[in-house]
N, C-alpha and C positions, 0 to 999 in steps of 0.2 A: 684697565681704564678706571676702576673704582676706588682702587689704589690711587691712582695720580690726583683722583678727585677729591679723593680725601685728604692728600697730604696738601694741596692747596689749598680746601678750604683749612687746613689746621694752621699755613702759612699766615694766611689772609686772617685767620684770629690771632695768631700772634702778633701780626703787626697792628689789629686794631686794638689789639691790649697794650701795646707796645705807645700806639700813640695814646692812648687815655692815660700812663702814666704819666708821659711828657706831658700832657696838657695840666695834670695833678701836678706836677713838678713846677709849674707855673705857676704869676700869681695872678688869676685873672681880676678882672672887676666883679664885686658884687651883685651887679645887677646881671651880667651876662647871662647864669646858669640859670636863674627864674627865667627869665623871658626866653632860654631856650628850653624851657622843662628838662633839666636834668639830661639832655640828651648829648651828652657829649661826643658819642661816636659821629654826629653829626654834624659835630663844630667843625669848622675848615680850620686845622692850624696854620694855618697863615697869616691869619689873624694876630694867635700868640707870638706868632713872629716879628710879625709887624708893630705890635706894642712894644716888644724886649728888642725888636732894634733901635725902635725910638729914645726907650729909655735909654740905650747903649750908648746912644749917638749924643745923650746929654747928663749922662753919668758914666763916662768914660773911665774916670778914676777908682771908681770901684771894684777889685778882684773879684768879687765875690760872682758878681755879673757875668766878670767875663768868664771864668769858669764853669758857669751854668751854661751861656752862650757855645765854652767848649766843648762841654758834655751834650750837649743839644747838638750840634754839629757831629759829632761822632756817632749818636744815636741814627741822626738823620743818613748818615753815612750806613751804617749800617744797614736800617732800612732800605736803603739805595741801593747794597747788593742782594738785599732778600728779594726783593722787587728783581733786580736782574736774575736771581736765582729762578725766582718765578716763572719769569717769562721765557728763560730757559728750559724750565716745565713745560711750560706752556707749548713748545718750538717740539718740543718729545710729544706730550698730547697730540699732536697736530699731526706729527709723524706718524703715533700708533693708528690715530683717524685713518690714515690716509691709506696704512696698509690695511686697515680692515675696510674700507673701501676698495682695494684693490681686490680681496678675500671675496668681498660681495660679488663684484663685479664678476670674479673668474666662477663664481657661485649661479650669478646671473646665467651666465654663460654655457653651463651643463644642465641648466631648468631649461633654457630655450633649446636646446637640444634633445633633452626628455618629450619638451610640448611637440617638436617637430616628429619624435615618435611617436607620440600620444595619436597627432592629428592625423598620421596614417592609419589607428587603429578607430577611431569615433570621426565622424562628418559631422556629426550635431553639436558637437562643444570647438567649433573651427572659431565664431566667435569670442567666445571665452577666452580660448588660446591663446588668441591673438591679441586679446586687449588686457592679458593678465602680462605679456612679453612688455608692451609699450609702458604698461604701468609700472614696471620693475624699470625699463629706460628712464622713465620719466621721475621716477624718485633716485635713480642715480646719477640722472641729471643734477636735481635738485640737493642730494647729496654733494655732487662735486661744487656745485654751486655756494655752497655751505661753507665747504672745504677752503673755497679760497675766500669766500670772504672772511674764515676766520683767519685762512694767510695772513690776508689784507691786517685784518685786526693784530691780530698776534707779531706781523710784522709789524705796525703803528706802534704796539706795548714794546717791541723789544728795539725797535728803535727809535721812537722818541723817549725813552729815558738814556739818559746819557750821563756818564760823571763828567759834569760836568760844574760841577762844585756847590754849594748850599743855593746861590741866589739862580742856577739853572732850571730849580725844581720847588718851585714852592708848595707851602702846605695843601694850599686850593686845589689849586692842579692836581696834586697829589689825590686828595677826597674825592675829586670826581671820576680821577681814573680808576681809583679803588670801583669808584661804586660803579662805574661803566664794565668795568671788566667783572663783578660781579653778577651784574645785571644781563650783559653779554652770554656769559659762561652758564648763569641759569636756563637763558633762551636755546642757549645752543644747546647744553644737556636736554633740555627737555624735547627740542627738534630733533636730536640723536634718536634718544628712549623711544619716540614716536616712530620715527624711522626704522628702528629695528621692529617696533612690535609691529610695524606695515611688514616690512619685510617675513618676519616670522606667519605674521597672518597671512601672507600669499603665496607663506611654501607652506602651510596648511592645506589652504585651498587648492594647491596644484596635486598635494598629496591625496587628497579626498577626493579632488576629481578624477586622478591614476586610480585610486582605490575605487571610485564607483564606477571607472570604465571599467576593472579587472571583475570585481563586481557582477557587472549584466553582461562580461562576455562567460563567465562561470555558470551564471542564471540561465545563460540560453544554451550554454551546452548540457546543463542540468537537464534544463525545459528540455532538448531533444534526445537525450538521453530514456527520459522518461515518456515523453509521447511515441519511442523507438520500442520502452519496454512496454508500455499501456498496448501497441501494435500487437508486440510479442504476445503479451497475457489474450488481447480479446482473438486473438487467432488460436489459442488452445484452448479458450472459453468458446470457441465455435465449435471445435473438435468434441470438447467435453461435453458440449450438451447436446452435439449429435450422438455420442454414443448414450447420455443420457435417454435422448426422446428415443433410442431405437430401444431402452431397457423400458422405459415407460409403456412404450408400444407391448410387449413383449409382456411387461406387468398385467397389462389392461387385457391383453389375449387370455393370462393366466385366470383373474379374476373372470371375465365372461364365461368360462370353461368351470371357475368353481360357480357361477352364480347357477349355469344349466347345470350341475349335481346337486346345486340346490333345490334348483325346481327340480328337478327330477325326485329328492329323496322328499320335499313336500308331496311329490304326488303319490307317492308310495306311501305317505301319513296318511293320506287322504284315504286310500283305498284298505289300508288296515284298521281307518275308522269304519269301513262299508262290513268289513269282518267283524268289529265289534258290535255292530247292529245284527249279525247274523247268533253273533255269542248271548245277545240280548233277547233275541229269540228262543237259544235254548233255554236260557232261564226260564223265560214264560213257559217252554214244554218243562222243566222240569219242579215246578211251583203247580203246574196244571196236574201232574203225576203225584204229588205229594199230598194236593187236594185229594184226589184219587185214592191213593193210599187210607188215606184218614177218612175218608166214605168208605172205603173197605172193610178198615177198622173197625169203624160203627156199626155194620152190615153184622161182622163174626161177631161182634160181642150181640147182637139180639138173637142174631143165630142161638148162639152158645144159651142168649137165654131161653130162645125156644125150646134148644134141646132138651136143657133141665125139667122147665113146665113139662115138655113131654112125656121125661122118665118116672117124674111126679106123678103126675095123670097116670101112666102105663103101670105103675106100681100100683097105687090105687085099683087100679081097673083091674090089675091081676086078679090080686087078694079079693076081690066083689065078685067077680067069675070065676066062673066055673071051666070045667072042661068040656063044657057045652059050648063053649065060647071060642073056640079055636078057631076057628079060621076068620075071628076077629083079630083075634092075636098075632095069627101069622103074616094079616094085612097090616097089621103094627109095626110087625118086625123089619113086614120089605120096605114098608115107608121108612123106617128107620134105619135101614141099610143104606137105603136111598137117602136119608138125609144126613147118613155118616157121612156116602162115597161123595154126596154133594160139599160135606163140611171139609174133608180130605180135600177134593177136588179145591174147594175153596182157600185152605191152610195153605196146599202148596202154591197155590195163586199169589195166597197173599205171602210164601215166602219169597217164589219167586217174583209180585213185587218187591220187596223186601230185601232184596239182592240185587233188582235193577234201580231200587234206587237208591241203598250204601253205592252202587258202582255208578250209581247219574250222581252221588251229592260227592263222591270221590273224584270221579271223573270231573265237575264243578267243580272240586276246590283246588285240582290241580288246574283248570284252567284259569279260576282264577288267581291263582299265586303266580302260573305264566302271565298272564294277560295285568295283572300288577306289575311283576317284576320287568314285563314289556313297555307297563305304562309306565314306571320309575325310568327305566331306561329313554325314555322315546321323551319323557319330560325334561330327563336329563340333556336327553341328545336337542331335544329344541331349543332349552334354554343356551344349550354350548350354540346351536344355531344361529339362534338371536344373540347372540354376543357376536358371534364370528361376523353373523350379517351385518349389525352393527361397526362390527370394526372395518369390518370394506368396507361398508359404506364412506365412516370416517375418511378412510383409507383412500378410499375412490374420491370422494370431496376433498381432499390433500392431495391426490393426483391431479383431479382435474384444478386445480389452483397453479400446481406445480406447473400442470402443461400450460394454464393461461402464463405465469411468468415466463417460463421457457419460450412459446411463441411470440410473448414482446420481447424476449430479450432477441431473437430469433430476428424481429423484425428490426431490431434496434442496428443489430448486427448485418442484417443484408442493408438497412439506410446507410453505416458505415462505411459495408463494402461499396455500397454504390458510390457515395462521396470519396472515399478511395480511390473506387476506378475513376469517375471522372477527372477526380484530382492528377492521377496517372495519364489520363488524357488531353489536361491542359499542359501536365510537363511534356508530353509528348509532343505536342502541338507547339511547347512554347521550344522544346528543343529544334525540330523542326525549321522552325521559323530563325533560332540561334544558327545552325549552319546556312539557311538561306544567308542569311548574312554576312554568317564569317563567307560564304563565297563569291557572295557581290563585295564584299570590303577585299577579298582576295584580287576578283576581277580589278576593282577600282585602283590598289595596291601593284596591280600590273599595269593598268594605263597611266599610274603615276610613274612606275619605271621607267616607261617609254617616253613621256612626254619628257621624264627630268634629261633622259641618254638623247631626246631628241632638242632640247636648249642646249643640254651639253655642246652639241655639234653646232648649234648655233651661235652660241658664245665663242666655240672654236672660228668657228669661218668669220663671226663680226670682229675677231683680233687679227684673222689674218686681212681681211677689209681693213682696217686698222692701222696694218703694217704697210699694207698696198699704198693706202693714204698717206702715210706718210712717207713714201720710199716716192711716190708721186709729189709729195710737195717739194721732197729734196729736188727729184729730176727739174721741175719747174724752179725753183730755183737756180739750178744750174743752168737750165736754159737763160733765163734772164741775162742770170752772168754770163752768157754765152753771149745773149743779144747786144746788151754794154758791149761785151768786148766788139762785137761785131760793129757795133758802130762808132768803138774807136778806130778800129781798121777802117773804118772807111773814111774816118776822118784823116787819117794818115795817108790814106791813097790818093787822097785829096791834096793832103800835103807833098808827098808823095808826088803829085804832076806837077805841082809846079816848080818843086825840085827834083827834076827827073834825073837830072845829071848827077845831082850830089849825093841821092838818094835811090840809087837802082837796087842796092845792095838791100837797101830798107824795102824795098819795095820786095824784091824778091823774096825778102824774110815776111813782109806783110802778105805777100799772096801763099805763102806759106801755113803761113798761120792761117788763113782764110780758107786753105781748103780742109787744114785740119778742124775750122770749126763749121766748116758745110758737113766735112763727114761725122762731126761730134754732134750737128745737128741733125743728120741723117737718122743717125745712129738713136737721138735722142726721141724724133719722132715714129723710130719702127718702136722703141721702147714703149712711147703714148700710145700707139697702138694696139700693143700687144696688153698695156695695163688696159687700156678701153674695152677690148676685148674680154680681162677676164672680168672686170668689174661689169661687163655684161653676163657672163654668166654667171659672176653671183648675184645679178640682180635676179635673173630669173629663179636662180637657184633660192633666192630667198623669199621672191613670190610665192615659189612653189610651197616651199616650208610655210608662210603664212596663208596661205590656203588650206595645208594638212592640219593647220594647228586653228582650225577657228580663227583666223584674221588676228592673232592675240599677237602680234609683232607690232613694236611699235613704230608707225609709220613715218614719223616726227624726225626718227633717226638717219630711215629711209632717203627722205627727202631733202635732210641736212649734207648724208654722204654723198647724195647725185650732184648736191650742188657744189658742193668741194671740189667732185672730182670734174664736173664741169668748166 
């Protein structure tokens, strides 16, 4: 199409180049070109024509003219088939138009067939649908519309130019149809270009709207895919935290069992502090012994100094007595013996304190290297204590957090289940209520059986009423024409008497014929009877049926056939 576009407009500049020579080849007036500004493409040469016929027509004798005037004509000629070449263009444009109108159309055609699947899959774009179809009609309305008025037009260009020699086509003529069919040819390209980009823009739209139904029906099987798996996960997240709360339980059992060895081994601290109060004790007895000791000490050593003063003195006192003195002497000795066995008595006293108490200050210092090594341990073991205590505690404060989130999620999870079950209880409810349904629409779907099998039979018996009626209208008219005939015979029998003579033969053929039409009448009236009869029972026969059927017979009919057959 852009092709053909082009090569016309390259036409349409060659001929306006074509004409601007010709008008340069001319000699115009001087004043013409100023007062048209220079604009020659908008001269009408008809003009130039009309001047160089003038001059033609009053300087005939000069060749020079006429050969310009021949060259002018040949050009114009020319012209004259570019122009036809054109429009011949133009007849093809119009053609390719028309098959890519046909293109659209058949294009149209499988989009409104798309919509009509679309609109089984979404109810909410039923509007859209529907007014995006009429919109594609109505711009291929407007397209065919197009279509032929360019017909019209392009048939106007390709036949009202005609060879039909230089004075059929003047220049005027010429300039306006240039500029109409340029002007034309703009309007319509630019109504095409618009056309297509509607068109384009509303299989966009049909596109986008397929795409956003495919869209939110992917999104919702997304969505239920994952509110299927969120089911899945919070139903093993119920499992997991049951067995969670039964480990918690179970943690919390273990801790209460370390927290009583706890108490239990603080009160074992306690009562080995009540021993070291007892150990505190023996200190004081063995501080009390030491004092003891060292009064002992002080004791021997005046002892010892007494002994000396004594031996001092007992020396002295030897040497100053005499043997006269003896039995002072021997009272000396036993006090001295006496104050040996007392010193002896005393030495071993104070070894054997001296031995109880290296064994009380040994026996002390092994208890307290135990009662140390008991205290390092037992500081040791309390401070692990207090750490441990501490970490249960922690422990137990992150349990019990643990079990507050467990028990909302716990409760998050029965509100669930419960919204679950009820939810299971409205589909139960609502199914329910779906079979109530389908088995009154089932019922209902059987009384329409019957009622249709029971018109049936009624539409069968109103044809055969129908046939009765008219097999009755025929007998009645046969009758008639019986009756006619009957009272021609009797006009004959009439005739008949008073030519009795000339007419017996007639006569006997007349009483002939008369009793073949008593018995045809005979005949015709058990016939009436027997129709009377049935159209009595199917009168009742059809009371009866509009009785069964709710009076729904129409009575109008009724009362039209009784009076027929009356």
């Amino acid at each position: 199409m852009r092709s053909s576009i082009a090569t016309y407009r390259e036409s349409l500049s060659r001929l306006a180049v074509e004409v601007d020579d010709a008008a340069a080849d001319e000699v115009p007036a001087p004043s013409a070109p100023a007062a048209r500004g220079g604009d020659l493409s908008a001269t009408p040469p008809s003009s130039g024509r009309r001047r160089r016929y003038s001059r033609s027509g009053s300087d005939t004798a000069e060749p020079d003219e006429i050969s310009k005037l021949r060259e002018e004509i040949q050009k114009f000629q020319a012209s004259e088939a570019e122009i036809k070449a054109l429009s011949f263009n133009y007849a093809a444009m119009l053609k390719e138009k028309e098959e890519q109108l046909g293109r659209l159309r058949e294009e149209n055609g499988s989009l409104k067939r798309n919509l009509e699947s679309c609109k089984a899959v979404s109810a909410n774009s039923n509007g859209t649908l529907e007014r995006s179809p009429r919109a594609q009609r109505n711009a291929v309305q407007e397209n065919s519309l197009d279509v032929t008025k360019q017909n019209g037009y392009g048939g106007g260009s390709s036949h009202g130019i005609q060879p039909n020699g230089l004075h059929s086509v003047t220049g005027n003529h010429k300039g306006n149809v240039l500029e109409e069919e340029r002007a034309s040819f703009a309007i319509k390209q630019a109504s095409l270009e618009n056309e297509i980009k509607q068109l384009k823009q509303q299989l966009s739209n049909k596109s986008k709207k397929e795409t956003e139904i495919e869209r939110r029906l992917e999104d919702e099987n997304k969505l239920n895919g994952f509110l299927q798996q969120e089911l899945n996960e919070l139903k093993i997240n119920k499992e997991r935290i049951s067995t969670s709360m039964e480990e918690l339980h179970k943690e919390l059992n273990e801790k209460k069992s370390e927290l009583r060895r706890v108490q239990d081994e603080l009160s074992r601290r306690d009562k080995e502090q009540v021993s070291d109060a007892s150990l505190q004790s023996l200190r004081n007895m063995l501080m009390a012994l030491q004092k003891e000791n060292s009064d002992l000490k002080i004791e021997r050593a005046r002892l010892e100094a007494d002994l000396k003063s004594m031996k001092s003195t007992s020396q002295k006192t030897a040497d100053s007595t005499s043997d006269n003195k003896i039995p002072d002497s021997e009272k000396v000795k036993e006090e001295m013996d006496l104050l040996k066995r007392a010193l002896q008595d005393a030495s071993r006293e104070r070894d054997k304190a001296v031995q109880d108490l290296a064994r009380l200050k040994q026996h002390l210092l092994d208890k307290d290297l135990e009662d140390q090594e008991k205290m390092d341990e037992d500081s040791k073991l309390i401070e692990e204590l207090r750490v441990i205590c501490e970490q249960q505690r922690a422990h137990i404060v992150q349990l019990e957090r643990a079990l507050k989130v467990e028990i909302t999620k716990q409760e998050n999870k029965r509100i669930i289940n419960e919204e679950h079950q009820r939810s299971n209880e409205q589909l139960e409810e609502l199914k329910y209520k779906l079979a109530s349904c389908t088995s009154a629409l089932e019922s209902k779907n059987v009384e329409l059986l019957n009622l249709q099998t029971a018109l049936g039979q009624y539409y069968a018996e109103s044809e055969a009423k129908e046939r009765l009626g008219g097999d009755l209208a025929v007998a009645k008219a046969e009758l008639s024409k019986l009756s006619e005939a009957l009272k021609v015979a009797n006009q004959t029998i009439e005739i008949s008497r008073r030519e009795k003579e000339d007419m017996a033969t007639k006569l006997s053929q007349a009483e002939r014929m008369l009793a073949d039409g008593k018995h045809s009448m005979q005949k015709l009236e058990d016939d009436n009877s027997r129709l009377r009869r049935a159209l009595e029972q199917s009168m009742t026969t059809v009371n009866r049926m509009s009785l069964d059927s709710d009076n729904s017979v129409d009575r109008l009919v009724m009362i039209t056939l009784s009076s027929v057959m009356i």
